[in-house]
C-alpha positions, 0 to 999 in steps of 0.5 A, spaced: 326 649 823 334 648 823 336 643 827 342 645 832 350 643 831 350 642 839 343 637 839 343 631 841 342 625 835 339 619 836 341 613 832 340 606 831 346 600 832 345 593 829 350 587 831 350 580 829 341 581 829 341 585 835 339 592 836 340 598 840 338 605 840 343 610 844 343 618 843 349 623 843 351 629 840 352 631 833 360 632 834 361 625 837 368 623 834 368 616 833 371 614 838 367 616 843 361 612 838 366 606 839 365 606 845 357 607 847 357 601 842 361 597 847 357 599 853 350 598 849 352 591 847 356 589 854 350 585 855 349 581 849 355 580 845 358 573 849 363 578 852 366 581 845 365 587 845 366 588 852 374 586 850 379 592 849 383 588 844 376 587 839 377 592 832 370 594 833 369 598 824 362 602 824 359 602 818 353 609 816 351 608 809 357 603 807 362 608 810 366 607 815 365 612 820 372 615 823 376 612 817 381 618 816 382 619 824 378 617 831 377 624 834 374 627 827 367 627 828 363 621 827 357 624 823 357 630 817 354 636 820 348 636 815 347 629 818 339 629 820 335 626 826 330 624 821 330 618 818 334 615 824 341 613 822 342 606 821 349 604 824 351 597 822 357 594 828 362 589 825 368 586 830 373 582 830 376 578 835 385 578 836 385 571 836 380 570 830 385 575 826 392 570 829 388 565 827 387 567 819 394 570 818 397 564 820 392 559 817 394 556 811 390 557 804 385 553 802 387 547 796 381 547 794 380 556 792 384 557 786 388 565 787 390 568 781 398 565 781 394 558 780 389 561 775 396 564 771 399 557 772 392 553 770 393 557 763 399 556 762 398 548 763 392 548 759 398 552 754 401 545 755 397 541 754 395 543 747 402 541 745 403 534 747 407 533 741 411 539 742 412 546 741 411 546 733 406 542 734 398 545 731 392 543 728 391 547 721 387 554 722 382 551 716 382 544 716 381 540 723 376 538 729 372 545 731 370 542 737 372 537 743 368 534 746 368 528 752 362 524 755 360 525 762 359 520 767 353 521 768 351 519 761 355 513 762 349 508 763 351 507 771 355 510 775 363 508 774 367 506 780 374 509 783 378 507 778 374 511 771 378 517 769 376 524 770 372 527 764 377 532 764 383 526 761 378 524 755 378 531 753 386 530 754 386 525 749 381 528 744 387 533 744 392 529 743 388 526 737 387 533 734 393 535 735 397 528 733 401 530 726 399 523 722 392 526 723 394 533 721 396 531 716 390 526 714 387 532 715 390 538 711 391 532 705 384 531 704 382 539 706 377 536 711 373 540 717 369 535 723 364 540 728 365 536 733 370 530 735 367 526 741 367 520 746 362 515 744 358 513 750 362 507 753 355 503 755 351 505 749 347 498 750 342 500 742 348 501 738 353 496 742 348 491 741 346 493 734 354 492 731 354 484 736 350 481 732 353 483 726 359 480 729 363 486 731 365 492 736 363 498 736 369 503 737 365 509 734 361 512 729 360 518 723 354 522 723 352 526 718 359 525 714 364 527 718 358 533 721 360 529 728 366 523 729 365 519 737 370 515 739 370 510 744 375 512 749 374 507 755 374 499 755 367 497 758 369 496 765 370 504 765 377 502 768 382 507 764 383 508 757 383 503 751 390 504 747 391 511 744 394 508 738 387 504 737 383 510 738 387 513 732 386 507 728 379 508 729 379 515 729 381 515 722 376 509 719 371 514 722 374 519 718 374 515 712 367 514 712 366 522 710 366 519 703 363 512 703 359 508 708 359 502 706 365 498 708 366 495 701 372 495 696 373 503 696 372 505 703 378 500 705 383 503 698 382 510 702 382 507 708 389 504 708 392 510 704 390 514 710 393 510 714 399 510 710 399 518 710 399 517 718 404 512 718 408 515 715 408 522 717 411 520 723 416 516 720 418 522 717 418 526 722 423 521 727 427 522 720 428 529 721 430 528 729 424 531 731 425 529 738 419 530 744 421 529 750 427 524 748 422 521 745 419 521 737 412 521 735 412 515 733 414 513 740 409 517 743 403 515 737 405 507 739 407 506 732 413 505 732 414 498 730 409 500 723 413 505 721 420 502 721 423 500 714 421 506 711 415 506 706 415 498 703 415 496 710 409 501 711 405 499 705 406 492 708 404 492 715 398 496 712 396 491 708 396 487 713 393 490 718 387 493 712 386 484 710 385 483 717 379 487 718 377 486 711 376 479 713 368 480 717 366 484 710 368 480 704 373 484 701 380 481 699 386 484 699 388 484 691 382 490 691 386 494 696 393 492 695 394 496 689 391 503 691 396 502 699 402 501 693 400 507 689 399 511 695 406 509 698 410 510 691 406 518 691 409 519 697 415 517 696 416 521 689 414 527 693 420 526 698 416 528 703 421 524 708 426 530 707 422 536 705 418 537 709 423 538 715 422 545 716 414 546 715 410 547 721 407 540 724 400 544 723 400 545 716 403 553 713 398 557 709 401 555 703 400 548 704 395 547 698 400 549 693 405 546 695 400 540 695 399 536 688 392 535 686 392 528 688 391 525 681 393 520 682 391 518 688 383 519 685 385 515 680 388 510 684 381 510 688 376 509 681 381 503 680 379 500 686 373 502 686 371 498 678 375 493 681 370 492 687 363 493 682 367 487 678 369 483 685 361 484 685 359 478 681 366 473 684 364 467 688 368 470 693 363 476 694 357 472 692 359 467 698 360 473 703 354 476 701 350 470 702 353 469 710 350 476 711 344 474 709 
């Protein structure tokens, strides 16, 4: 049996947990509905509905009614009494609309503008050193990655950096053109480069009694570098340029372990590479910001007077930490000597001007074999098995022991 376009309907409204049940006729229009709604929740609804400026919206099956005009009829005709229609009542007041439009936006929701800004900062912030600057497609640091405080032994106070500014550094790090350079020259690929964990008491312990400090560690040669970023009282940072001389005694470790006579030779040629490239890039005029990247490194001091001065400020530096393993200058010297004099045979300081900081695909070309480097390294390396039986080795040996 059809029911009649002119017979009554009955329907349920729901408001804010409460109900009520009202019956009226198939072509009520929706505004007639709104006000039934006003009348049947007068009671009940603090005087919300009961007020002629609330924008009261009826929703009947996630429509809502009258949406096109208020004087259409607020059900289809084919609208059926059983199951009764459900019809959901939401109203706002004047004032809570006055009091949204003239709020402000909260700081702590991010809007689409902020998203756009937010990538256009983490754009650059990947170009610390500058807009040309890159890590080299194949030959880099894969994946970044900083310590979280909860790992970090005790709960850091006020004055410990966000996480979020160690992933920074390690940015700077991977970026920076010395070590791009280390990196494309010796065709190296490290998975991932992490913050060590400040207070990490088994390792840290571990390297005291053996009279040094743990500032990072070589897994698996070269599969993960850990630098410590933080000092112990997790107040700031510790100097960039000695996390990027740590970062590159890590990255020596890819071929030895020990700390022996061959480690230092590379070691130091590595560090002459470093320095070196951004002396050369301050002779150029590469300029950031108004400043070189040797200004930005810390290094500008090391990389004054070109390669002979190199050499001998990474000698000295080379001899101090030599000191605590025994190994003497004489069986690095010659290898930080031969690996400036390549250098400066190859003319990188004026050829390299117009190459990309990341490193070209035809980077392995124009890169000579190394012949010389490894053979600089062998040397070093028979000079080390002959230091084995020097007085000076011997005594060193027996001070470990």
């Amino acid at each position: 049996m059809e029911e009649s376009a002119t017979s009554n309907l009955e329907i349920k409204l729901t408001f804010k947990g409460q109900s009520a049940t009202v019956s009226i006729p198939k072509s009520t229009t929706a505004a007639a509905l709104e006000e039934e709604v006003r009348h049947a929740f007068s009671e009940h609804s603090s005087g919300l509905l009961a007020d002629p400026r609330t924008t009261i919206k009826l929703l009947y099956k996630g429509k809502v009614l009258g949406q096109n005009s208020s004087t259409d009829p607020a059900f289809p005709t084919d609208v059926k009494s059983k199951p009764v229609p459900k019809v959901v009542v939401m109203a706002t007041s004047t004032e809570a609309v006055t009091t949204l439009n003239a709020g402000r936006s909260d700081p702590l929701i991010r809007g689409f503008d902020d998203e756009r800004r937010k990538q256009s900062g983490a754009a650059a912030r990947t170009m610390y050193w500058g807009p040309q600057t890159a890590q080299h497609r194949n030959y880099k640091f894969v994946k970044l990655e900083a310590c979280t405080w909860q790992s970090f032994g005790h709960r850091p106070n006020t004055n410990t950096p966000h996480a979020f500014e160690a992933l920074r550094i390690l940015e700077r790090l991977s970026t920076d053109p010395g070590v791009v350079a280390i990196m494309v020259e010796r065709e190296l690929v490290v998975n991932t480069l992490g913050e060590m964990d400040p207070i990490d008491d088994r390792l840290k312990q571990k390297k005291q009694t053996e009279g040094a400090c743990l500032l990072g560690y070589n897994t698996n040669h070269g599969l993960r570098i850990d630098l410590k970023l933080r000092p112990d009282s997790l107040d700031g940072f510790l100097p960039y340029e000695s996390i990027a001389a740590t970062l590159i005694h890590e990255l020596s470790h890819n071929w030895v372990g020990e700390h022996d006579a061959l480690f230092w030779a590379n070691y130091g040629q590595m560090r002459v590479e470093y320095l070196h490239r951004h002396a050369a890039l301050a002779a150029s005029g590469y300029i950031v910001d108004g400043r070189t990247t040797a200004s930005l490194a810390g290094v500008t001091e090391l990389c004054r007077g070109g390669l002979a001065a190199i050499s001998e400020n990474v000698q000295k530096e080379v001899a101090k930490e030599m000191l605590q393993h025994g190994v003497p200058i004489a069986a690095v010297a010659p290898a930080i000597i031969k690996r400036c004099e390549e250098l400066e045979a190859e003319g990188v300081a004026t050829g390299a001007e117009g190459r990309k900081l990341g490193g070209g695909e035809n980077d392995g070309a124009e890169r000579r074999a190394g012949n010389a480097r490894e053979l600089a390294l062998t040397a070093a390396e028979r000079r080390a098995k002959e230091n084995d039986e020097s007085p000076l080795k011997n005594d060193a040996d027996q001070s470990k022991q």
